[in-house]
N, C-alpha and C positions, 0 to 999 in steps of 0.2 A: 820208671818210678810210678806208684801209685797215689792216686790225690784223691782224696775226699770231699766231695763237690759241696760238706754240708759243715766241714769241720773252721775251715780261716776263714775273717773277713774276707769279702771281694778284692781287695788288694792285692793280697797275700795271698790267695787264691790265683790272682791274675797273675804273679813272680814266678809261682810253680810253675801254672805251664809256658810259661815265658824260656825257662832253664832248663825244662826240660825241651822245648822247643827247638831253642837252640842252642842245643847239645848234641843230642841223639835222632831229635825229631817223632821221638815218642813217647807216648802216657797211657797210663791207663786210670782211668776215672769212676770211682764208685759214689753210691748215695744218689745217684742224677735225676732221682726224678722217674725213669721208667721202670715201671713195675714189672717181677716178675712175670705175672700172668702175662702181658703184654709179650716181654721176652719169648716166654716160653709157646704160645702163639704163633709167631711168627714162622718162629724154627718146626713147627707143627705142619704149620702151612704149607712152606718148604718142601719137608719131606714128603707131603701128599701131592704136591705136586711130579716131585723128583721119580714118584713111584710108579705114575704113568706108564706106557710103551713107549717107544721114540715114536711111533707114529702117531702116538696122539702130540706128542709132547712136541716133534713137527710141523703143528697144524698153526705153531705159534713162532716162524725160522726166523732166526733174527737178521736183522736190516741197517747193513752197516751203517747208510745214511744215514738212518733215525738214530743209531747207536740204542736200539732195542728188541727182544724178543728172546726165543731159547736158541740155543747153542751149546753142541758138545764137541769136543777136543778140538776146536778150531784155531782158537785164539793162541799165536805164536810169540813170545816177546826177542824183543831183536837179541838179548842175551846168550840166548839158548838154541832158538831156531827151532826149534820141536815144540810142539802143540804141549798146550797145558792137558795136565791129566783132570779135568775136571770137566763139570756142563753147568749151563749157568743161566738162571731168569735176568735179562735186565730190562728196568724199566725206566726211561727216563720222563722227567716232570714236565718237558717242552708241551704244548699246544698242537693239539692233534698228532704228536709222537707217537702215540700206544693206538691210535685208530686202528682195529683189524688185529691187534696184537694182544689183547688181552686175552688168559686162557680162559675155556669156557668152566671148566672144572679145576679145583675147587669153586661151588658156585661162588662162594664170597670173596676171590681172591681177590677181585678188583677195591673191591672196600675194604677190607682186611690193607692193603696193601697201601692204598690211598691215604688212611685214617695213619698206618705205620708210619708213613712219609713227613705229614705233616706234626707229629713228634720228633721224628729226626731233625726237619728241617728247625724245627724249634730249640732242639738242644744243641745242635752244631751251631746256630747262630748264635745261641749265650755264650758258645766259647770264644768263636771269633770275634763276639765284644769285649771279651777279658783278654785278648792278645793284642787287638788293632791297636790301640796305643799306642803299646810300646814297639808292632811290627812296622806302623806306618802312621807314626805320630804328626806328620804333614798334611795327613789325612782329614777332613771333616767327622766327627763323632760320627760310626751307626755308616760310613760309605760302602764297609764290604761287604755288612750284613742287606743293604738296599741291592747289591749287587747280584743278590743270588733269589730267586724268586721258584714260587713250586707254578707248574700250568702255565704260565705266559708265553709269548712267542720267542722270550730269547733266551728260559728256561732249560738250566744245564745240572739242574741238581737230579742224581741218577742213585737208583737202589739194586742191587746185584745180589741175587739171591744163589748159592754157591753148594752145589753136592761135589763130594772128591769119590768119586765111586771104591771101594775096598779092591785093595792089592790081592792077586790069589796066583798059587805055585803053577805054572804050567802041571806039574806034577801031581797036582792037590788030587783027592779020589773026591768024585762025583760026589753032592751032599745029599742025601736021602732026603734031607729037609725043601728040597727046593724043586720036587715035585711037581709040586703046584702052581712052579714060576711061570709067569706069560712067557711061554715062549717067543716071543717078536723082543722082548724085554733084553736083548743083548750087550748092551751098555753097561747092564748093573755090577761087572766087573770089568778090570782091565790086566794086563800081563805082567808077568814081575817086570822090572823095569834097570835098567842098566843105571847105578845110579849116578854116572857123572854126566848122560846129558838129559834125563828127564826130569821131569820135576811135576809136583801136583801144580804151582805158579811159579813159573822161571823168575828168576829177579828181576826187581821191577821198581819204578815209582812210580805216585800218583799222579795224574796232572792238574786235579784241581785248588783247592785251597785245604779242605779238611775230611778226612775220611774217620769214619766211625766203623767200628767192624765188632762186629759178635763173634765171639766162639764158644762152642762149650770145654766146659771141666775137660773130661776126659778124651777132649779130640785134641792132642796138641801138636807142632807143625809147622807153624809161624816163626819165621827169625827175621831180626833186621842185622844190618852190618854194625858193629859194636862201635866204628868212627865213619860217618858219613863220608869222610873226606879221606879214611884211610885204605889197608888192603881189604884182603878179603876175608877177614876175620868175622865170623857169624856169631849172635848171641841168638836164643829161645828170647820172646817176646810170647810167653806163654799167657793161658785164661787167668784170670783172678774170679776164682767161683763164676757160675754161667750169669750172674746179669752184671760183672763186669766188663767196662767198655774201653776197648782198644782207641787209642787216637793217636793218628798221624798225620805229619803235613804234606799238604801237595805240592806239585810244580810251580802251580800259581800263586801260592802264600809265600813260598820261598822266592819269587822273584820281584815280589811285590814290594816286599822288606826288604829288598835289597840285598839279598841272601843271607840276613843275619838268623832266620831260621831257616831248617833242614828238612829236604827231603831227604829222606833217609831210602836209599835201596831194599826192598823187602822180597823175600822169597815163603815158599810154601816147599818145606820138605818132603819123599815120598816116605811114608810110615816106616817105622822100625818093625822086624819082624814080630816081637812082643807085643807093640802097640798092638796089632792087625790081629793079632792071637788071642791077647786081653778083652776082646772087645768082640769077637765073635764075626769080624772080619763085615763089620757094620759102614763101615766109609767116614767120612771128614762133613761136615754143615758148616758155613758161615753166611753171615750177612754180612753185606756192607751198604751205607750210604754214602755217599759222594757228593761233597757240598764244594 
């Protein structure tokens, strides 16, 4: 379902994603407050990062302890057992996490990034006030939102900046256009892909309490399982125009309530051949915040 964050009183606002919660264990929310620009930004950033060499893009390896830094096809979900087809920034909001991790290029991506955070962290918390209630009505007003902190020492809220690199034919003829590529740049594609065990993100759930995810229009991909609880029945969990926002629940909302809302299993598909053809064989962007 989609909810419009400016249309019900707070109540009735709070019901929606209450039912959509748990039911499916996702939504998508427009009106919220961040501007396109802001959006569109972001996803800017991104890709100038994404655009680097791996060697430069190396100089930033990510650190499992800290659960931050760059990473390409590493990350395996027990689902699948093969690497995600994607590479990925993450940044987590701990105290002294990002020390040594920060890239140096784009020069602003640390404020760019930090300013990002601290709207995320702001709009995931006005959700998790409109759900706590009725997730964990036992609870003291305002206990989950106190729970989640940006920069402190026991700071778990994490932003995952996400390229799906474009699909291309073993086959394909060399592109005259790409001349000029860095050669070190070998990442920027990957192989056609066998499609029953790779995946751009194997299925998966979240383990925090609320994730916020971006995607654009024309990158679509995303599916969740149509009953949380059922087989393996997949639906499209597609964009709503690019500054609509995806929300789903994590492990930790879901067990917090007592499981009356859902994590919901989500996967990331590999591109249909159309897709990749339509699109001039450009690759996949999201972001996520991790609250």
């Amino acid at each position: 379902p989609t909810i419009d964050m400016t249309a019900p009183p707070p109540p009735i606002l709070a019901e929606q994603m209450w039912n959509a919660a748990r039911t499916i264990g996702f939504f998508t929310i427009t009106n919220h407050g961040i501007s396109d620009h802001d959006i569109d930004s972001i996803f800017d950033l991104s890709q100038t990062f994404f655009d680097q060499s791996p060697t430069i893009k190396n100089r930033v390896p990510f650190d499992r302890d800290r659960n931050s830094g760059y990473e390409y096809m590493t990350q395996a979900p027990a689902s699948t057992k093969t690497c995600d087809r994607k590479e990925s920034m993450q940044i987590t909001a701990r105290e002294g996490c990002m020390e040594g991790l920060w890239p140096e290029y784009p020069a602003e991506f640390r404020r760019d990034v930090e300013g990002w955070m601290v709207k995320m962290h702001a709009l995931a918390c006005s959700i998790l006030s409109l759900l706590e209630p009725y997730a964990c009505p036992h609870l003291p007003p305002g206990t989950l939102v106190r729970s989640h902190n940006l920069w402190k020492e026991d700071g778990q809220c994490t932003l995952r900046l996400m390229h799906y690199p474009p699909v291309v034919n073993n086959d394909d003829d060399d592109d005259d256009d790409d001349d000029d590529a860095d050669d070190d740049d070998d990442n920027a594609t990957t192989p056609t892909p066998p499609p029953e065990n790779l995946w751009r993100a194997g299925p998966h759930t979240d383990w925090g309490c609320i994730t916020l995810l971006f995607q654009r229009l024309d990158q679509p991909g995303l599916e969740c399982r149509a009953d949380p609880h059922g087989d393996d029945y997949w639906i499209e969990v597609p964009p709503v125009s690019n500054s609509g926002i995806t929300v789903n629940v994590g492990d930790m909302l879901q067990l917090w309530s007592g499981e009356r809302l859902k994590s919901n299993m989500h996967r990331v598909r590999m591109p249909r051949k159309e897709e990749e053809e339509g699109r001039k064989k450009k690759g996949r962007y999201s972001t996520a915040f991790f609250l």
